[in-house]
C-alpha positions as CSV (number, residue, x, y, z in Angstrom):
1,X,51.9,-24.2,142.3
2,X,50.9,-20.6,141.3
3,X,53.4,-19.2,143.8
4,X,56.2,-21.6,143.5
5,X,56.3,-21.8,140.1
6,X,56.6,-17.9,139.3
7,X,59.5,-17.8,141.8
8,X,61.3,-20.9,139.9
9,X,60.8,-19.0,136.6
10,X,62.4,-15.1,138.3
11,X,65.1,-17.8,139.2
12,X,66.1,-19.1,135.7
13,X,65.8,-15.5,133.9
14,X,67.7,-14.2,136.7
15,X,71.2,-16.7,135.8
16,X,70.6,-16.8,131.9
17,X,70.7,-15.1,128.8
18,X,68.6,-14.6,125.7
19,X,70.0,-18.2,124.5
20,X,69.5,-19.4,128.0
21,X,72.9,-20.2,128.6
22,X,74.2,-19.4,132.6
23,X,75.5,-16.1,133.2
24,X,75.3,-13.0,136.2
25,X,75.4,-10.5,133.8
26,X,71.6,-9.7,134.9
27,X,73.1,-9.1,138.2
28,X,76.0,-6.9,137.1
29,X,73.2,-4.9,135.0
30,X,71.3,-4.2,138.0
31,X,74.4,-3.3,140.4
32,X,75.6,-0.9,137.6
33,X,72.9,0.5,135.1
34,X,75.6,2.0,132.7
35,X,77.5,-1.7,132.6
36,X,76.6,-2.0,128.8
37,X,78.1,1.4,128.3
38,X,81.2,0.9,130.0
39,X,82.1,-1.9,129.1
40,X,82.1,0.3,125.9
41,X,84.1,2.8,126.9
42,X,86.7,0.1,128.4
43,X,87.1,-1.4,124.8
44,X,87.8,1.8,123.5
45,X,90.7,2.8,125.1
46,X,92.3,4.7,128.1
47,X,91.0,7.8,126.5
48,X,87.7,6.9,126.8
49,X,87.7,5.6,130.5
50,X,87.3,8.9,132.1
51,X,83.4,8.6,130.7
52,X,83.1,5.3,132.6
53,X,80.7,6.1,135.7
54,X,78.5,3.1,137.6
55,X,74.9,3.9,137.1
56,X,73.3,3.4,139.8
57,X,69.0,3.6,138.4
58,X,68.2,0.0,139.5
59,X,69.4,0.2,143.0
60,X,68.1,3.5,144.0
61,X,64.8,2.5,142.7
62,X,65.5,-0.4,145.0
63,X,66.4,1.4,147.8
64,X,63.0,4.0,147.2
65,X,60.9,0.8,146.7
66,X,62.1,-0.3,150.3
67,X,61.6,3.1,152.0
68,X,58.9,3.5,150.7
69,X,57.2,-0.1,152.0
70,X,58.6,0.6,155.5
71,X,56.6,4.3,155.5
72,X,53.6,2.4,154.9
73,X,53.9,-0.2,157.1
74,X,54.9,1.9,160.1
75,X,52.2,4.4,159.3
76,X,49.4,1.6,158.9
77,X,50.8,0.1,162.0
78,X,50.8,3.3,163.5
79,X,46.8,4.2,162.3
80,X,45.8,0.2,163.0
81,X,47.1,-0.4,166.2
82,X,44.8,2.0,167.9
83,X,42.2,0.9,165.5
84,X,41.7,-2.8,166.1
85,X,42.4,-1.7,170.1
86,X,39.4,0.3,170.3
87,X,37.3,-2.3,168.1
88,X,38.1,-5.2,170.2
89,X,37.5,-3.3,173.3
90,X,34.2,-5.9,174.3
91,X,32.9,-2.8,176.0
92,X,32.2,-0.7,172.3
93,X,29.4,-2.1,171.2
94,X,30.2,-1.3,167.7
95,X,33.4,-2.5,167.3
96,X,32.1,-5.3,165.0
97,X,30.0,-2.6,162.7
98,X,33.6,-1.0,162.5
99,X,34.8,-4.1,161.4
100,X,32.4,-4.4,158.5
101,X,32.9,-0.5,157.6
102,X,36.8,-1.5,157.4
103,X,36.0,-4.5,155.2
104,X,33.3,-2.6,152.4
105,X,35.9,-0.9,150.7
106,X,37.6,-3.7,150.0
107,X,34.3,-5.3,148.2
108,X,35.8,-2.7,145.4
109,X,38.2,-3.5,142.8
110,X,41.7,-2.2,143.6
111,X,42.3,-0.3,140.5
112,X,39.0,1.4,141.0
113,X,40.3,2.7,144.5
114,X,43.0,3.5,143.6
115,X,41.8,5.7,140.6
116,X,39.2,7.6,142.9
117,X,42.1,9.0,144.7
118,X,43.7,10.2,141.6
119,X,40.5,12.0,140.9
120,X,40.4,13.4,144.3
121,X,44.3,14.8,144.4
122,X,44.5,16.0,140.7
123,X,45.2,19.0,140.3
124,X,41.7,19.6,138.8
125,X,40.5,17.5,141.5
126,X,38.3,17.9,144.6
127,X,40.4,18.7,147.2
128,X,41.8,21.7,145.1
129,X,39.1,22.3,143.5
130,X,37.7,23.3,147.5
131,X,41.0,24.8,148.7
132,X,40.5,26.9,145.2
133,X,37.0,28.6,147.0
134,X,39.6,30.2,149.7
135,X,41.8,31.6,146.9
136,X,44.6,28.8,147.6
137,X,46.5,26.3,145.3
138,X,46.4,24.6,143.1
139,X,48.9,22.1,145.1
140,X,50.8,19.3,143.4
141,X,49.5,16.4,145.5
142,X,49.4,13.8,142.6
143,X,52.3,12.1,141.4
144,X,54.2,12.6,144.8
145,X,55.6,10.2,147.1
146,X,53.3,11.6,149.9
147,X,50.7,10.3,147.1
148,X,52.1,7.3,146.7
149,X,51.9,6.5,150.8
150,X,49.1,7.6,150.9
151,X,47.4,5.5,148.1
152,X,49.0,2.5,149.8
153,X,48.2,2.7,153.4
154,X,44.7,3.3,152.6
155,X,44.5,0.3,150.3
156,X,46.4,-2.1,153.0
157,X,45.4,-0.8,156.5
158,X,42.3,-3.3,156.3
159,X,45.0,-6.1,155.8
160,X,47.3,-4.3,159.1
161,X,43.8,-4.2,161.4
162,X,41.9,-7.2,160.3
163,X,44.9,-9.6,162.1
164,X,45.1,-7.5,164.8
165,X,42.1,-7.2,165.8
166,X,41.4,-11.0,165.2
167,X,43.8,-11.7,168.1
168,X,43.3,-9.2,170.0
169,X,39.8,-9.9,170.6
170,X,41.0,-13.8,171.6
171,X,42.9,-12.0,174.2
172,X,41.8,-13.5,178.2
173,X,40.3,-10.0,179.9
174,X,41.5,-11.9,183.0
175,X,44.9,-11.5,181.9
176,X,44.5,-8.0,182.1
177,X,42.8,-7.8,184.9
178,X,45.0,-10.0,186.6
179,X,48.1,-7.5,185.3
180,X,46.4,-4.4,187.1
181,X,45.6,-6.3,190.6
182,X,49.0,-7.0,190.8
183,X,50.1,-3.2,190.0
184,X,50.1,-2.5,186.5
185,X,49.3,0.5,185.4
186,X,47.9,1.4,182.0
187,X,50.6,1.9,180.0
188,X,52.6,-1.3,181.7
189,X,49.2,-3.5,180.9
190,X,49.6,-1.9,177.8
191,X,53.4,-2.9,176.7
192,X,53.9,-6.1,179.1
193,X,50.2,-7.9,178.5
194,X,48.7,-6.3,175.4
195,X,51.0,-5.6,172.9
196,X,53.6,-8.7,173.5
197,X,50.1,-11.0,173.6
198,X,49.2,-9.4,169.9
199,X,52.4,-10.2,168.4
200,X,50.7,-12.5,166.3
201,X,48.8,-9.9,164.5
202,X,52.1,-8.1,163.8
203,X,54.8,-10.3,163.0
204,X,54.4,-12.2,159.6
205,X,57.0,-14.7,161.5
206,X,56.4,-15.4,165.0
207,X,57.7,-17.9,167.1
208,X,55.4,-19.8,170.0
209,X,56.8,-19.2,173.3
210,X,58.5,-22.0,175.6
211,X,56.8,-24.0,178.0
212,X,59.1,-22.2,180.5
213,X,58.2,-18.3,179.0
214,X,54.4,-19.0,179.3
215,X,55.0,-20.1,182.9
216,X,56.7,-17.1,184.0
């Protein structure tokens, strides 16, 4: 209910109008950010349709938004991967204390954590307040789009290891063991056993192999 029925309502504001009549003009608004303006400029004559120009604020932010979740993905898959590796690994004994150092900081409210790295890049903060003893800075680390990644792969890397380290610790050792008495090497245990086996952990949609894929 709470997830279907906010989708149903960004549906019905997205093809009316104030007086909740049909339209697309909500769609030509966000293709062209200056649409209100031109169509303006078009009623006023062809002296005035040299100032029409598409604005284009809504789709670049769309665009940023985008890059901007694929960064952090790849990064925390990048950072996790290794992670929930060396935590399943049933020869670490503390892979599970790991675990529960990765889950803590999630025990805090999400504002909160995010607000302690604001404290810590400002430009008053900690970190330049210690580059500041060597005579360096202050940097502009706040407000940046390295700041931004940064804020969000350390508030969802929990949610890229936790998966992936719940299946790969299901993973059969025989299978591996199996894949190195018949010639595999590390890296080809790695990419033909491993990483195809913790799939699940990656893929938000993954489909079950055939009958005829698990027997090969």
């Amino acid at each position: 209910l709470f997830t279907v029925l906010p989708c149903i309502l960004v549906a019905y504001y997205a093809f009316t109008d104030a007086n909740g009549a049909f339209t697309l003009d909500n769609f030509r608004h966000f293709w062209d950010s200056n649409y209100t303006k031109n169509q303006l400029y078009a009623q006023m004559g062809p002296e005035a349709a040299a100032f029409i120009s598409r604005g284009t604020v809504n789709v670049d932010t769309l665009v940023y938004s985008l890059w901007m979740a694929f960064l952090c993905t790849l990064i925390s898959l990048l950072l996790g991967y290794p992670a929930a590796l060396y935590m399943a690994d049933r020869n670490m004994k503390i892979g599970s204390t790991i675990v529960v150092l990765f889950i803590i900081p999630m025990w805090m409210n999400f504002l909160l954590r995010t607000y302690a790295w604001m404290t810590l890049l400002g430009n008053n903060g900690l970190i330049n307040s210690f580059f500041g003893l060597f005579g360096l800075g202050p940097f502009k680390m706040l407000n940046t789009s390295g700041a931004v990644v940064l804020g969000m792969v350390y508030n969802y890397l929990p949610y890229m290891i936790l998966p992936l380290y719940t299946v790969m610790e299901k993973i059969d050792k025989s299978v591996i063991e199996a894949a190195h008495d018949l010639g595999c090497n590390n890296v080809k245990t790695m990419f033909k056993v491993i990483v195809p086996l913790s799939m699940p952990g990656i893929c938000l949609l993954y489909t079950s192999p055939s009958p005829r894929d698990r027997q090969k």
